[in-house]
N, C-alpha and C positions, 0 to 999 in steps of 0.2 A: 548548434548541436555538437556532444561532443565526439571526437574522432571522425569526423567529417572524413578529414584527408586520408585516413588508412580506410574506411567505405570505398572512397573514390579510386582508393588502388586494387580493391579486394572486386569492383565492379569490373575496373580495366583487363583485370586478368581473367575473371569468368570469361568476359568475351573471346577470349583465345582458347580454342580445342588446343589441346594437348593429352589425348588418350596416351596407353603407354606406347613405346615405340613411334610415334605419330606426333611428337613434340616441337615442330618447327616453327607456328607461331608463338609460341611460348619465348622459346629461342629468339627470333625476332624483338620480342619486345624485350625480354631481360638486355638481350645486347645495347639496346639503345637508349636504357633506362639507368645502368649500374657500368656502363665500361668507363666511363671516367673518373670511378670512384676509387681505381685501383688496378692492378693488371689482371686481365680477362683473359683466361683460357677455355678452350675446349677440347675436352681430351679423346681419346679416341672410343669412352663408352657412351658419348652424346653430352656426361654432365661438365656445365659450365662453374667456373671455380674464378673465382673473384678473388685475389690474395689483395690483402690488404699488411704495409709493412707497421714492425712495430716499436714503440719509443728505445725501447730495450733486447738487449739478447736474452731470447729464454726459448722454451719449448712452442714449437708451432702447437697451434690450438685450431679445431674446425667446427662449423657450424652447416646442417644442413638441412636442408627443405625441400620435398622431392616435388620435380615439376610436371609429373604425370599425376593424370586423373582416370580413374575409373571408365570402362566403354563397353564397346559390344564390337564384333568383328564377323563380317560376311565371311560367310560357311560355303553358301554358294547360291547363284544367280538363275531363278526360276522365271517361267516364260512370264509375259504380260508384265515384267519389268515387277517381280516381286521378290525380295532377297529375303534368304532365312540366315537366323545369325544365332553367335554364341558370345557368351560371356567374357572379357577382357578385364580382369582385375577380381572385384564383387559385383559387377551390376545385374542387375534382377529387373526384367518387365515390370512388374508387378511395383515395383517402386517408380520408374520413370512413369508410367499409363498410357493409355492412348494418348498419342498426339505427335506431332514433328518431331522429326530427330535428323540431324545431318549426316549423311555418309561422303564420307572422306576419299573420293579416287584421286588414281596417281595425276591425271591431269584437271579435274575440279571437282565442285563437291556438287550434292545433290540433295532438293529436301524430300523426305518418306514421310511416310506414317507409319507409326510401329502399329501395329495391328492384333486384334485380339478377338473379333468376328463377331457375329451377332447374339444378343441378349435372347433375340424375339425367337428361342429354340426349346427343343424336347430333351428327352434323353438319348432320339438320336442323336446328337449333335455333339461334338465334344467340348464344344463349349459352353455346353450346359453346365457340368459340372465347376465350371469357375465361378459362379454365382456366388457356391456357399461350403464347397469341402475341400476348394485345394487351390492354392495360389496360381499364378500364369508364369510358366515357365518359359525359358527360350523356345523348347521345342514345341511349343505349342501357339508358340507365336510368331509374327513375321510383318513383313515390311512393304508397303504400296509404295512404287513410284510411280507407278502410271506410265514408267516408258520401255517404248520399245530396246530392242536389247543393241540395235546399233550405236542409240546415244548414250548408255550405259558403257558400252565399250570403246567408244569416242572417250568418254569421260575418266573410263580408266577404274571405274567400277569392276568390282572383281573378289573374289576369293581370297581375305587378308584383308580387305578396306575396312578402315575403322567406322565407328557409329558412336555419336554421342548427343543429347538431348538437343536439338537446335537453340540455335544462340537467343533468342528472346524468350526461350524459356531458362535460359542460364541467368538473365538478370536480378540482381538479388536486391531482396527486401529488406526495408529494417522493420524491428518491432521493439515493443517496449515503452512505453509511456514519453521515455528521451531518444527513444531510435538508441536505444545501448544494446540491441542486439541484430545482426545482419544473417539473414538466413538465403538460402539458395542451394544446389546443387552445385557438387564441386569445390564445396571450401575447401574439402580436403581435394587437393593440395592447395588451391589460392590464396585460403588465407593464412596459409603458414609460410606461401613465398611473398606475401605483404607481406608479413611478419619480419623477416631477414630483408627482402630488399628496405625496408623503412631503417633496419640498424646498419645497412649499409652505407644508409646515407647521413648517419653520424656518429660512426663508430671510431673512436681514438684509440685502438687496442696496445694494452703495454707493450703484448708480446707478439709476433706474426701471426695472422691468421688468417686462415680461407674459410668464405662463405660460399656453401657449396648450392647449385641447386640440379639436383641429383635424379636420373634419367629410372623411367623404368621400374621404380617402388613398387608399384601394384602387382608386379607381376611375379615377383622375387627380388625386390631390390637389388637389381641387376648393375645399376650404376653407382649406387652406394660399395656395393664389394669390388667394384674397380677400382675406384676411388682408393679406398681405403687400403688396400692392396698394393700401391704403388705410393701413400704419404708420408708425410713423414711425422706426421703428428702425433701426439701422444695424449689425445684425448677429442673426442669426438659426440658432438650433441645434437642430436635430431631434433627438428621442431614440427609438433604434429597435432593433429586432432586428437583428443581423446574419449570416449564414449563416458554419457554419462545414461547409466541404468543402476538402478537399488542394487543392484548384488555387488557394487564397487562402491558403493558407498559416497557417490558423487552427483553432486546437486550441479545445476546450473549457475553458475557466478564468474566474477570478475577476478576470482583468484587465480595464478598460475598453478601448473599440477605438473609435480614428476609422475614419471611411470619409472614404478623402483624394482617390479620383474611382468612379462608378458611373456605369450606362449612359449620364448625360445630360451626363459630363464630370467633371473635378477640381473640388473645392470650394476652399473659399478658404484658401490656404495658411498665411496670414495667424491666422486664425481656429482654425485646427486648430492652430498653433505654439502660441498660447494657453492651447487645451486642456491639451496637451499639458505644458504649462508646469506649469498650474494640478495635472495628476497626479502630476508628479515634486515638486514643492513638496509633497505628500502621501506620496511613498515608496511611490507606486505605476508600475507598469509600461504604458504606454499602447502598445497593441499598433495597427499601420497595416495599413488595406489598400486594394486598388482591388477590387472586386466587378463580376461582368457581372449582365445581367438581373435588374437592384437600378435602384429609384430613391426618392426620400425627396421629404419637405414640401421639406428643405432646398435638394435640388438643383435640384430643379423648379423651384421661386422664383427661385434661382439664374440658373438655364440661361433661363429668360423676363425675367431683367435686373429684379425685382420689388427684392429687396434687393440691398444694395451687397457684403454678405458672409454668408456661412453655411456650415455646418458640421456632420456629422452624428455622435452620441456616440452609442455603446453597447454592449449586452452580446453577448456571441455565444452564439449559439443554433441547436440541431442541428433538424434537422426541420422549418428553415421553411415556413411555411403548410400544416404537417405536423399531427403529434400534438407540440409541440417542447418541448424543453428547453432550460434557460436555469439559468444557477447565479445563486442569490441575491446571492452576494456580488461578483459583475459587476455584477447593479444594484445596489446599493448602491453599489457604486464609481464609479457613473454621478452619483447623488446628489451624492457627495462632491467628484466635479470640478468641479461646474456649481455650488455652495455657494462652494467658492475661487474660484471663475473669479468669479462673480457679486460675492460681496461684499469 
């Protein structure tokens, strides 16, 4: 089957929670996955930066993929061991559903059930109305552990602990007649840090570059403006999920897609002709689009004047910050651009 091995990397990294702020098994596995391919830093906004030298003198070049994923974060700890909670990034009840979810305390974690209350009700009940005239919001929803509040605070459960789907509901599926597509929660970010860590592990760049995998996205791309703030590169490319729904005019396939402007403005025309270049020099199809209520490491950097040029690469995928889908051989074609581009 093809793409086996970038599946197998896109699985390993599901299994690791990395909500925003909350990225340490993430961290874990990158370090022992990618530090021999190059020197490994970590700088002081969490994101890990892999420079890799180049055959020749020219401008530093960077590539980045953010290692936080979308969550939920305890608001605060109600008696009979039930936490209510709020939004971290996008995530919506209503998209996760009932069923286990992991909360993250500072000394272990704990499984819940996100909770949404009884069906078998009237119009008393407020949960009546979720049946059929309005989706299930945080505030209307909440979390069973079943424990007492001394092993909750053993555990370090608290007001700030993250929430995110439990791990064997994170494990992703393929579909498709050949398994050419991998669906799960959380691609975004996973499998755009499979993405970069697979070019990191054969990337010959002409010119010096860092692969970045960058702290904090969802929440304001908090580690990307660090970054970028303190580099010295002169051109900067995000690699990301990108939604496909009719109003952009994008279908599901195995083509790579720029995003040539999104909520915070056009990226750098410049930069995406590049890309662009570097696809068709491949005999591949580089699909364009402008995206609303979308923003990247890239554009944000962008749009605050941090680098001189950037540009965001990727694959399209349905169901963002969904349950989503993404076909393998999109990222892989994402791989294969930023290899030409690069070297």
């Amino acid at each position: 089957m093809a793409h086996d091995e970038l599946f197998d990397t896109i699985a390993s990294l599901l299994d690791r929670h990395s909500p925003s702020g909350a990225e340490g098994e993430m961290d874990d596995l990158l370090r022992r996955q990618v530090s021999g391919l190059g020197e490994l830093t970590v700088d002081a906004a969490g994101n890990l930066v892999l420079r890799l030298p180049g055959r020749e003198e020219g401008p530093l070049r960077a590539v980045l993929a953010h290692k936080d994923e979308i969550g939920a974060i305890v608001k605060r700890v109600e008696e009979d061991g039930r936490l209510i909670a709020e939004s971290v990034g996008d995530a919506h009840p209503w998209i996760w559903g009932e069923g286990p979810v992991d909360i993250m305390g500072r000394h272990g974690s704990v499984v819940g059930v996100l909770s949404f209350g009884a069906r078998h009700v009237s119009e008393e009940s407020p949960q009546h109305t979720q049946r059929d005239k309005e989706p299930v919001r945080w505030r209307s929803a909440w979390i069973e552990t079943k424990l007492p509040d001394a092993e909750l605070e053993r555990l370090g459960i608290e007001p700030g602990s993250r929430i995110v789907p439990a791990r064997p509901r994170k494990r992703p599926v393929r579909l498709g007649a050949d398994g050419e597509h991998v669906a799960g929660h959380a691609l975004d970010d996973k499998a755009a840090v499979a993405a970069v860590m697979t070019l990191a592990a054969r990337l010959k760049p002409r010119h010096a570059t860092e692969l970045v995998f960058s702290a904090r996205e969802e929440v304001g791309c908090h580690g990307s403006q660090f970054y970028a703030r303190h580099t010295d590169a002169e051109a900067l490319v995000a690699v990301e999920v990108i939604p496909v729904a009719k109003e952009y005019d994008l279908p599901q396939s195995a083509d790579p897609v720029l995003i040539r402007a999104d909520a915070r403005g056009p990226l750098d025309d410049g930069l995406s002709l590049e890309l662009d270049e570097a696809a068709r020099g491949l005999g591949l199809n580089m699909r364009q689009v402008v995206v609303s209520r979308y923003g990247s490491d890239a554009s944000t950097s962008l749009m605050h004047g941090l680098v001189p040029r950037s540009a965001c690469l990727g694959f399209a995928t349905e169901n963002t910050h969904g349950y989503e889908i993404a076909h393998l051989g999109a990222i892989a074609a994402c791989v294969d651009v930023l290899d030409r581009w690069l070297s």
